[in-house]
ZAMARGU-4260 file (C-alpha; in steps of 0.2 Angstrom, whole numbers, plus 5000, padded with zeros to 4 digits):
<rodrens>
0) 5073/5128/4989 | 5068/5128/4971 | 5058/5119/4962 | 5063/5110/4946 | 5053/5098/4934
5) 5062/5082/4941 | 5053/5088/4957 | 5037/5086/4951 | 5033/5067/4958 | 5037/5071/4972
10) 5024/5084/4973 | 5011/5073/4966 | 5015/5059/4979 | 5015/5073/4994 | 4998/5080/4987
15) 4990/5062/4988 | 4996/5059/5005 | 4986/5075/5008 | 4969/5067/5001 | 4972/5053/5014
20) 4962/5063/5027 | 4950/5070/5016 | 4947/5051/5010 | 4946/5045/5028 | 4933/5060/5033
25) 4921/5057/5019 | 4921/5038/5022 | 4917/5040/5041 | 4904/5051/5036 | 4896/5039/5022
30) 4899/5050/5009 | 4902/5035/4999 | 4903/5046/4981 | 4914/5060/4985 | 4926/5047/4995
35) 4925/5037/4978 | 4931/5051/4967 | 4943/5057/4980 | 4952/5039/4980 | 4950/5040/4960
40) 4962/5055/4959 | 4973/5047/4972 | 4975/5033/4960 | 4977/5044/4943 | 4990/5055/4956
45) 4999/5038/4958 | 5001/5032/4939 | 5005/5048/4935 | 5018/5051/4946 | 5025/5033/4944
50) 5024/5037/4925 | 5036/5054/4927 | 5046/5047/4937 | 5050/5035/4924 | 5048/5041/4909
55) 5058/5055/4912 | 5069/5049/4925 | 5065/5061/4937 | 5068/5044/4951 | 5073/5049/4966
60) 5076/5042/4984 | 5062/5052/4991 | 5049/5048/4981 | 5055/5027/4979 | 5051/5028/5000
65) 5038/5041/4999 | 5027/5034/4985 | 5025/5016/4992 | 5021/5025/5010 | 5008/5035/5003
70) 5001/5022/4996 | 5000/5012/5012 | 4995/5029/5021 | 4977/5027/5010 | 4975/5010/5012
75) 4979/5008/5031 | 4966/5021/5035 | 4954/5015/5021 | 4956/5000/5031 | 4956/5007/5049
80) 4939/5017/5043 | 4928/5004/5034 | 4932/4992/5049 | 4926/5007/5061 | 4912/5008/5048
85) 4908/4987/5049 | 4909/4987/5033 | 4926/4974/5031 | 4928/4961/5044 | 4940/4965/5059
90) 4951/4949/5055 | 4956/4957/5039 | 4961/4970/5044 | 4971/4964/5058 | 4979/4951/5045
95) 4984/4964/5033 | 4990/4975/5047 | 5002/4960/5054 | 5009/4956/5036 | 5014/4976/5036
100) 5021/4975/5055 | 5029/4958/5051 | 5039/4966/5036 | 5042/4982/5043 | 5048/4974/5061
105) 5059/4964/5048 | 5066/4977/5040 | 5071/4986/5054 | 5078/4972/5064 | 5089/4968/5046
110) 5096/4985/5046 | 5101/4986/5064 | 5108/4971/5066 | 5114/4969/5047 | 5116/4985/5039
115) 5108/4995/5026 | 5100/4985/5011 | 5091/4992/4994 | 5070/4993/4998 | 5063/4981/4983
120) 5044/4973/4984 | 5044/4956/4979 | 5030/4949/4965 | 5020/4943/4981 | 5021/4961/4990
125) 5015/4970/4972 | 5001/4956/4969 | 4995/4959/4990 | 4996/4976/4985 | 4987/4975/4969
130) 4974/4966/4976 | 4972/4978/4992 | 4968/4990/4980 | 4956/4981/4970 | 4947/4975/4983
135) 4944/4994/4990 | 4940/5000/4976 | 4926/4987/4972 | 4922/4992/4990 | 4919/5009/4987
140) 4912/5009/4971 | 4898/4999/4980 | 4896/5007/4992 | 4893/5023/4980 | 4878/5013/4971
145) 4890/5007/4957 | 4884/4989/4962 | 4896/4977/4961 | 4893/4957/4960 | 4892/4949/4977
150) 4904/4936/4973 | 4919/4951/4969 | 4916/4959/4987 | 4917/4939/4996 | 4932/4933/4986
155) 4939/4949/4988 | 4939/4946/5004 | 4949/4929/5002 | 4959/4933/4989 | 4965/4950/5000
160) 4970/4937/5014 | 4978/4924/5003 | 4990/4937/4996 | 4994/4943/5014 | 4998/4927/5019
165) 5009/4920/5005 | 5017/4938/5005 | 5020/4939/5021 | 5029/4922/5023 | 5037/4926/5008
170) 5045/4941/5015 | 5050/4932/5030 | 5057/4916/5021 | 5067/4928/5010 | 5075/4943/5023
175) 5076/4927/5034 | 5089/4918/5023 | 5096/4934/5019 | 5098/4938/5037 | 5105/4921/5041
180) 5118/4920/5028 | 5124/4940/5032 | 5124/4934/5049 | 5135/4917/5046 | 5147/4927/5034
185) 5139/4914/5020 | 5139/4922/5000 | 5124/4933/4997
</rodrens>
């Protein structure tokens, strides 16, 4: 196969799936800095492939499935590993974990018993994501010795929760009355 420009966020979005390991290891072993710099290029990897893909409409159905796994990839183990680490609380993760298997159980229990439907996060899934994000960064900044105020780490805790919850239940309520109204031959 040969590569061609319109490739090339696809490449990015592969090469940060790559740093997910490296991430996790440097995390495990408290190498707070390098961890911090390794998720900092997994971030400029992800606007920048995002920007390509856009900008010069290089989209494609690889890297629309790809570039939203990858992201979950990193923050699945980041989660996974700072748990391990004590660092987040155990009901956290497990409530961010259960939004994911609620929507991916969903998903896969809409295609099979509906048919195929167009992948498309909601406001509420991009703000949980957002905040995901945000919160680990802060996270990780901190624990690098870029100190950040207490009150960021504690309602980043809360606000990472919320946004789980109200996303989750809007997935559900959304696919559910898409599900229902497929199901009961009712108009879309």
């Amino acid at each position: 196969m040969r590569l061609e420009w319109r490739h090339i966020p696809n490449v990015i979005t592969v090469l940060r799936i790559f740093l997910v390991g490296p991430i996790a290891y440097c995390l495990a072993r408290e190498l707070y800095r390098e961890a911090m710099w390794l998720f900092f290029v997994a971030g400029v990897s992800d606007a920048l492939d995002g920007f390509l893909a856009r900008a010069c409409k290089w989209s494609s159905r690889f890297g629309a499935v790809t570039d939203p796994l990858a992201d979950k990839a990193l923050l699945v183990t980041v989660f996974i590993v700072l748990t391990y680490n004590e660092v987040l609380p155990l009901w956290l993760t497990l409530l961010v974990f259960a939004r994911d298997v609620i929507i991916v159980a969903g998903a896969l229990t809409y295609h099979k018993l509906v048919g195929a439907y167009k992948m498309q996060p909601s406001l509420w899934g991009k703000l949980s994501t957002l905040s995901q994000i945000t919160f680990i960064l802060a996270v990780i900044l901190n624990l690098a010795g870029i100190a950040m105020p207490p009150w960021a780490l504690e309602g980043g805790v809360w606000v990472v929760a919320l946004t789980s919850c109200i996303s989750g239940a809007h997935y559900v309520i959304l696919w559910g009355g898409r599900f229902y109204r497929a199901r009961n031959g009712l108009a879309k």
